[in-house]
PAMARKOL-831366 format. One record per residue (C-alpha): x negated, y negated, z. Coordinates in steps of 0.1 Angstrom, whole numbers. Layout:
<rs>
x,y,z
X,Y,Z
...
</rs>
This chain:
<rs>
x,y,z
0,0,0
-17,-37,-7
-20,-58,18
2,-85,-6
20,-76,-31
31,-94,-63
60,-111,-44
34,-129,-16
49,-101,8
28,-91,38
30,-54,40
59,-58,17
77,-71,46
68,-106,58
61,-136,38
24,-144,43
43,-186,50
66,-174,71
39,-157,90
16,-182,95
47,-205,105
47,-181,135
17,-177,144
16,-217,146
43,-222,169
28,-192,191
-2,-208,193
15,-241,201
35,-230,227
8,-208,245
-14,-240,250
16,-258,262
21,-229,291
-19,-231,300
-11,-266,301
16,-269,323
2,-241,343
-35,-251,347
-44,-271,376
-57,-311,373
-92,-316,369
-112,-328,399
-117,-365,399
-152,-379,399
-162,-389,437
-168,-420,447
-205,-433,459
-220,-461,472
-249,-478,493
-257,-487,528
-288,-495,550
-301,-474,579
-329,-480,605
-344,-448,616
-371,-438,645
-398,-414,632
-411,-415,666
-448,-406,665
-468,-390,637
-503,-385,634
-524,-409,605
-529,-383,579
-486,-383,580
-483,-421,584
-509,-425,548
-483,-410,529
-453,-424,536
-446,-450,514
-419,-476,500
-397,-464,470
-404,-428,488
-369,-406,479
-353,-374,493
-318,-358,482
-303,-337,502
-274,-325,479
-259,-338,443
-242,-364,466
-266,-381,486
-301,-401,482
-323,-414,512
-350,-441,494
-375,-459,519
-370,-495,515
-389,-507,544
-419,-492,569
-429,-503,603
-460,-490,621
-471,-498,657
-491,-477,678
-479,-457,709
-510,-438,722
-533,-414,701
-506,-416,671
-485,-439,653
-449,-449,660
-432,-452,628
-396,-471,618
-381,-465,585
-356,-491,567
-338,-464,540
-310,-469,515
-288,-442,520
-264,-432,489
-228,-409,497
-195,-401,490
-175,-429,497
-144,-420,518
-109,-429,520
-112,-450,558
-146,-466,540
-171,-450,557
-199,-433,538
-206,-397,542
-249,-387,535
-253,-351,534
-219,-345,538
-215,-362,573
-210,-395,586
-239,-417,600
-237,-421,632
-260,-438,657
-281,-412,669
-280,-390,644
-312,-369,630
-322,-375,593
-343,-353,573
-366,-368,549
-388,-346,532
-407,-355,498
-433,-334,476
-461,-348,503
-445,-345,539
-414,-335,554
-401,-360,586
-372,-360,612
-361,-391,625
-329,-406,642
-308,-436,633
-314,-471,654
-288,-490,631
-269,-489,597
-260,-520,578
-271,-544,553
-303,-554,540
-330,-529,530
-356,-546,552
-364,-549,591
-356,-577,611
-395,-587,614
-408,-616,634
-439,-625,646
-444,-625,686
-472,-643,704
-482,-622,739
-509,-629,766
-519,-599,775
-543,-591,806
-565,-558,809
-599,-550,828
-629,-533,803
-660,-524,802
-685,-557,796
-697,-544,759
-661,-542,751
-651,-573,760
-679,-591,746
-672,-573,716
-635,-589,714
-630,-620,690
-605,-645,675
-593,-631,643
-597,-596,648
-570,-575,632
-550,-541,644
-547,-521,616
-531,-488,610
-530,-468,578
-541,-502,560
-513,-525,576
-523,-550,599
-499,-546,627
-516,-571,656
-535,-598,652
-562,-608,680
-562,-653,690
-582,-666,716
-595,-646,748
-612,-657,780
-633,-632,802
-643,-633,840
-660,-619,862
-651,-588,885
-662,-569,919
-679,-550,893
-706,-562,872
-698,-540,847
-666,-545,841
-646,-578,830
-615,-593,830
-598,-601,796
-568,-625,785
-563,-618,753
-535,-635,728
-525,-617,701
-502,-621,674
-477,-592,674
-459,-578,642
-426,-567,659
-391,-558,647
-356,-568,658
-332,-536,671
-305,-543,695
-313,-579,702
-347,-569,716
-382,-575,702
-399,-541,696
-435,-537,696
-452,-497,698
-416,-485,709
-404,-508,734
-389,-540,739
-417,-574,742
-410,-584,780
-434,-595,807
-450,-567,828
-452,-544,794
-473,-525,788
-495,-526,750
-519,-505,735
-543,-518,706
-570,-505,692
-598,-518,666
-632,-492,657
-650,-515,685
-623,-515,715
-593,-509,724
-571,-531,747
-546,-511,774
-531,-545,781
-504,-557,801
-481,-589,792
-489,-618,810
-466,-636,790
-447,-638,762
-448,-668,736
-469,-699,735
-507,-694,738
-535,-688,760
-539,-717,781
-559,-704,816
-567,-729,845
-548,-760,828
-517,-759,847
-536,-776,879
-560,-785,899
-566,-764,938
-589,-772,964
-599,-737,981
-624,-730,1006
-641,-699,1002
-667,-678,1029
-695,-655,1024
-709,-636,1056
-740,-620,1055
-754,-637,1031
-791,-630,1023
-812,-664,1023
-825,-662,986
-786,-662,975
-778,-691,998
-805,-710,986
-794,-703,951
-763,-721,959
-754,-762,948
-730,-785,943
-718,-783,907
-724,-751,897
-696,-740,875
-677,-709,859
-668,-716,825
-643,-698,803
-630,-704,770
-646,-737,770
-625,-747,805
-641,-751,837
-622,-730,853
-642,-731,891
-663,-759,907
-682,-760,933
-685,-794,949
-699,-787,989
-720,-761,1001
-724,-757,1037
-749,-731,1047
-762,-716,1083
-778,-688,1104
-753,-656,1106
-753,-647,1143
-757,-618,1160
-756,-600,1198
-788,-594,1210
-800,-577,1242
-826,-588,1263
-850,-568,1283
-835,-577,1312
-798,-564,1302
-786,-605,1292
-763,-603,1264
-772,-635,1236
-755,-643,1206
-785,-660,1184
-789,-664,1150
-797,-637,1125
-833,-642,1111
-820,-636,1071
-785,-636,1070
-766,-666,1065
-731,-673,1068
-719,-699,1034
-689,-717,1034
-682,-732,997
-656,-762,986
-645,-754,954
-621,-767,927
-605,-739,911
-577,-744,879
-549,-722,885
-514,-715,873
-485,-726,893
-460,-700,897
-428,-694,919
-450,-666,939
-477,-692,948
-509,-703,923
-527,-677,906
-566,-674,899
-577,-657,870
-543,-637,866
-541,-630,907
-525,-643,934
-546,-668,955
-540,-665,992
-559,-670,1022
-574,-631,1027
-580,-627,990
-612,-620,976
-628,-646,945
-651,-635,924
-672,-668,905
-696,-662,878
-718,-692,881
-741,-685,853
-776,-675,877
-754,-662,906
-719,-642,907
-703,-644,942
-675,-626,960
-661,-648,983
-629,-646,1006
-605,-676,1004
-600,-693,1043
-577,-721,1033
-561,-734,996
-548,-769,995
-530,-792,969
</rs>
């Protein structure tokens, strides 16, 4: 039997016309059923953009050298973390590190964005993880702008170190880690100490600190008085306390104190050695004067051969009273001398360039 015959009959039954008429509307109405029937495609989500400040905490340098600006991590097809922003301080043997990222998620309906499929909340720990390292930090802060809040903060900061390293310290020294200069060193004043190999420093430096939560952060905690901060150059490093915060360093300007000082036992080269205008100087101040020296025999119990108990004077010894002007700061606790309280009791150490003395104060007056 042919397929077609002479008449245009398939099989010699259907009209090959009629037949592909049919097959038409089959195929018409078969789409129209997968239509109706097939579910609505997925719409396309919605992403945008926000700011986040995160706390690295503390990594060692070799991490710290890598990390850089424009640095990106995705966690899934959604989100992107880039660093916008880094902010190094030190804290210890290693380096505290704050992160300013743009974070890109799913926008949803209340307007909140979702990174990695959750919302960013304050305290929340971030991966971020790049071909070179791989970091877990927590978030300080989200919001606009892909910087930190930077400012820079003046401190007066007071430690005690060893006389090489404190000679070594000078204006314009920088604190640098991983190639950013993160402290900058002003002017300093030394004195003397107990010790004569150890001095006191006032150092004020120029600190590269960061807003978060109203506060002045500097190495992981807020810029206040009595703070503790740590910096370091390759010839010293400063374990500082803050003396003060703003303004400069401005020792023994404040006033002017008249303080009698005593030495007992006093050997009779050393009390010979002592005049009227000898001076300490710091920083280019005068910062201790002596203007009266009263000198005389220490005296001592003797007994006689006979049992008689004298009090005569010591044949070396000498007992030295000195009138000095010292510059001091005026504080609600009472003046301060070189960073310490001066009260009658205390001990005063003066470096007077051929003599240091250690001296205990009997009476300060205005």
């Amino acid at each position: 039997m042919e397929l077609i015959d002479d008449d245009g009959d398939l099989f010699g039954v259907v009209n090959v016309v009629d037949a592909l008429v049919v097959l038409l509307v089959l195929a018409v109405g078969v789409a129209g059923i997968a239509l109706v029937f097939s579910d609505d495609p997925a719409p396309e989500p919605d992403i945008d953009t926000t700011y986040a400040t995160l706390d690295m905490g503390t990594q060692p340098t070799y991490i710290v050298e890598a990390i850089n600006e424009g640095d990106t991590y995705s966690p899934n097809d959604l989100s992107t973390m880039t660093v916008t922003d880094v902010h190094l301080t030190p804290r210890g043997d290693d380096i505290g590190v704050t992160l300013r990222v743009e974070l890109q998620g799913e926008l949803g309906n209340d307007g909140s964005i979702a990174y990695g499929g959750a919302p960013l909340r304050l305290g929340r720990s971030l991966t971020l993880a790049t071909s070179r390292y791989e970091l877990n930090g927590r978030i300080r802060g989200v919001g606009e702008g892909d910087a930190l809040e930077r400012e820079e903060t003046t401190v007066v900061l007071r430690d005690t170190l060893a006389t090489a390293d404190a000679e070594d310290i000078s204006p314009g020294d920088e604190v640098r880690l991983a190639g950013r200069t993160v402290a900058t060193i002003g002017n300093v004043t030394q004195f003397a100490t107990n010790d004569p190999d150890r001095r006191r420093v006032f150092v004020a430096a120029t600190l590269q600190t960061h807003r978060q939560g109203g506060d002045r952060r500097f190495g992981g905690s807020p810029v206040r008085r009595g703070q503790g901060v740590q910096l370091s150059t390759a010839d010293y490093t400063i374990n500082g306390q803050i003396e003060r915060v703003g303004g400069q360093l401005q020792l023994g300007s404040a006033s002017t104190r008249t303080v009698t000082l005593r030495m007992d036992d006093v050997r009779d080269d050393m009390a010979d050695a002592l005049e009227p205008g000898m001076a300490e100087e710091a920083g280019g101040d005068t910062v201790a004067r002596v203007t009266e020296v009263d000198t005389r025999p220490s005296l001592i119990i003797a007994t006689g051969d006979n049992g008689t108990v004298n009090v005569v004077d010591h044949p070396i010894d000498r007992e030295v009273t000195l009138t000095t002007e010292l510059q001091v700061r005026e504080t609600v606790s009472g003046p301060r001398f070189k960073g310490d309280p001066l009260r009658q009791g205390e001990t005063v150490t003066l470096d007077l360039g051929t003599v240091t003395v250690r001296a205990t104060v009997v009476n300060v007056s205005g």
